[in-house]
C-alpha positions in Angstrom: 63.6 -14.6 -14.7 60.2 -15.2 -13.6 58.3 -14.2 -10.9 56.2 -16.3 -8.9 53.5 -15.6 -6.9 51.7 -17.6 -4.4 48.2 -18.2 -5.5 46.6 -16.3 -2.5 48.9 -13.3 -3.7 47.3 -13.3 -7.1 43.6 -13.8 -5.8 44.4 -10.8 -3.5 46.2 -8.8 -6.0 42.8 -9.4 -8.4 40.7 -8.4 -5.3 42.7 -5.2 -4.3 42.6 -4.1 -8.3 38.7 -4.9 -8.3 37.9 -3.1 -5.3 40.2 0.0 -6.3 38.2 0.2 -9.4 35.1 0.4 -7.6 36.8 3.4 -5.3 37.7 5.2 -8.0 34.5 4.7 -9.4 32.8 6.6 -6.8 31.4 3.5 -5.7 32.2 1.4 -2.5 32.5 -2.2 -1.8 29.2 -2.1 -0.5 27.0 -0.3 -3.1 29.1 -3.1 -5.3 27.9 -6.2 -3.5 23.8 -4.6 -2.5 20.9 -5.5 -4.4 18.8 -3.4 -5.9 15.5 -3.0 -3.7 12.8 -5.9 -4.5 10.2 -3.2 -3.4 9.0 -1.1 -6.3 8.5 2.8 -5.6 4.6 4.0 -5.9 3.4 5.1 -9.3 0.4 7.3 -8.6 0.0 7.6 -12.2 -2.7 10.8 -12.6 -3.2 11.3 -8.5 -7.2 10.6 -9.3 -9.0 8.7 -6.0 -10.0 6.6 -8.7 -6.2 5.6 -10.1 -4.8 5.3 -6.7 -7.9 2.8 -5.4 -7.7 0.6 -8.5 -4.0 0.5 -7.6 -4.6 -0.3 -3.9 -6.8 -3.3 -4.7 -4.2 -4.5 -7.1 -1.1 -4.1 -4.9 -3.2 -6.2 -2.1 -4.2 -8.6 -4.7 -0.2 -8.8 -5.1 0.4 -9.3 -1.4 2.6 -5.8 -1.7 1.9 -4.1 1.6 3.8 -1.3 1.3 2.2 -0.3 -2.1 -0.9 -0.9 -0.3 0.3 1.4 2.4 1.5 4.2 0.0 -1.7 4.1 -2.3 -4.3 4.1 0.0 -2.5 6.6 2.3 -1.9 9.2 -0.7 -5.9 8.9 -1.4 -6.6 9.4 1.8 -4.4 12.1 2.2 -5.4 13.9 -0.7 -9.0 13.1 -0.6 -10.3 12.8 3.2 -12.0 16.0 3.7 -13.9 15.5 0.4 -15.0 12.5 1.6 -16.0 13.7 4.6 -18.0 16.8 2.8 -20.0 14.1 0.7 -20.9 12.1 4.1 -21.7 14.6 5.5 -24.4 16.0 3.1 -26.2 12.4 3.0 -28.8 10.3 5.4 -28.1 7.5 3.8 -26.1 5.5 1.1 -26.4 7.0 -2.2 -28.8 5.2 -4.8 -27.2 2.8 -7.4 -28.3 5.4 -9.7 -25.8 8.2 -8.3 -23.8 6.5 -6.3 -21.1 7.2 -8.3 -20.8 10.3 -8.0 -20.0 10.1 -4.9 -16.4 9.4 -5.9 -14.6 10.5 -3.0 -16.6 9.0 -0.3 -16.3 5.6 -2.1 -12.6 6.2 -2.9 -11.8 6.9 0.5 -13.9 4.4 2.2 -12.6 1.5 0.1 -9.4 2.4 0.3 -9.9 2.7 4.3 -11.0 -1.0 3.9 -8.0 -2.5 1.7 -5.6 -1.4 4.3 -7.8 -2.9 7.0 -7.4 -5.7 4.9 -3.7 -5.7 4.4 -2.9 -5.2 7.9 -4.9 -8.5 8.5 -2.8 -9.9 6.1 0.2 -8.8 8.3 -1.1 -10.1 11.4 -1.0 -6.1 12.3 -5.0 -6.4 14.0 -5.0 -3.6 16.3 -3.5 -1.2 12.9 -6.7 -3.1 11.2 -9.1 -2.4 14.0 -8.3 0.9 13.3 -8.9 1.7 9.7 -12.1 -0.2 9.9 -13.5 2.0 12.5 -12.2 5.3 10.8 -14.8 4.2 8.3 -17.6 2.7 9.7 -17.4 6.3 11.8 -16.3 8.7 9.7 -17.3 7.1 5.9 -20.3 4.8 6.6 -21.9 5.4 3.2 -19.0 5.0 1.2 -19.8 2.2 -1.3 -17.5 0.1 -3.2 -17.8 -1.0 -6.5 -17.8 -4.8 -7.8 -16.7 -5.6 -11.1 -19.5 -7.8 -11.5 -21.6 -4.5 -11.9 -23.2 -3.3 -8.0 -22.1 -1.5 -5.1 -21.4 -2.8 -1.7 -21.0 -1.4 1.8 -17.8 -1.6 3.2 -18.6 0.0 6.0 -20.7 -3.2 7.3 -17.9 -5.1 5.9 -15.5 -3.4 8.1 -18.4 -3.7 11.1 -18.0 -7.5 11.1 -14.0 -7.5 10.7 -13.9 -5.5 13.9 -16.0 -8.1 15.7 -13.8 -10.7 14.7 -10.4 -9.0 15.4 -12.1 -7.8 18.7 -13.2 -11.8 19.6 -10.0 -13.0 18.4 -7.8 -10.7 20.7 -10.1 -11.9 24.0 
């Protein structure tokens, strides 16, 4: 003789024998229905001022502001009192000529800038207000390189984006 089952009882039967599996697993409903995370964690490849602003710029570029957040806040973690040591010992920006070597300053400072820049992006203005003056106060010489071979201030950059902000909030 032959058993029948109702088809609800079969779809519920599959459903309890599915979900057991995934109990027994170790794994819960939940885990089995969640997507994995569409936000990538950080790679701060060698941990160099220069990886993690190249990175910065390239993660803004992407619209990924949490990757901005994360690589321009580990440079500026790491790399803030540097910065501050090189500012310190100028008058004025460094000359083309050795401005490089002024890697920190420039590291930090730009990276101060793309996450003024990001929180624009956001809509997050008084968060933007605020990295912008932590340079133009604390890094005003930084310079920023251009791939099209010079450096430019963002420090004045940041100057005019705070005048803006600051008119826009009125």
């Amino acid at each position: 003789m032959k058993i029948k089952y109702p088809q609800s009882s079969v779809l519920f039967f599959s459903a309890a024998l599915i979900f057991a599996g995934f109990v027994g697993n170790g794994l819960s409903a939940q885990s089995a229905t969640a997507t994995p995370s569409d936000a990538p964690s950080p790679d701060f490849g060698d941990y160099s001022s220069e990886t993690l602003t190249t990175k910065a710029w390239e993660a803004l570029e992407a619209k990924n502001y949490a990757l901005v957040e994360a690589y321009t806040g580990k440079c500026v973690e790491m790399y803030a009192a540097k910065a501050k040591e090189m500012q310190a010992g100028l008058t004025a920006p460094a000359p083309a000529e050795t401005a490089s070597s002024m890697w920190a300053l420039n590291d930090v400072g730009t990276c101060l800038y793309i996450r003024g820049q990001a929180f624009e992006a956001q809509g997050k203005n008084k968060e933007a207000i605020k990295a912008y003056q932590r340079l133009v106060n604390d890094l005003s010489y930084a310079q920023t390189w251009d791939t099209k071979g010079w450096f430019w201030p963002p420090a004045d950059a940041a100057k005019q984006r705070v005048k803006v902000l600051a008119f826009e909030s009125l």
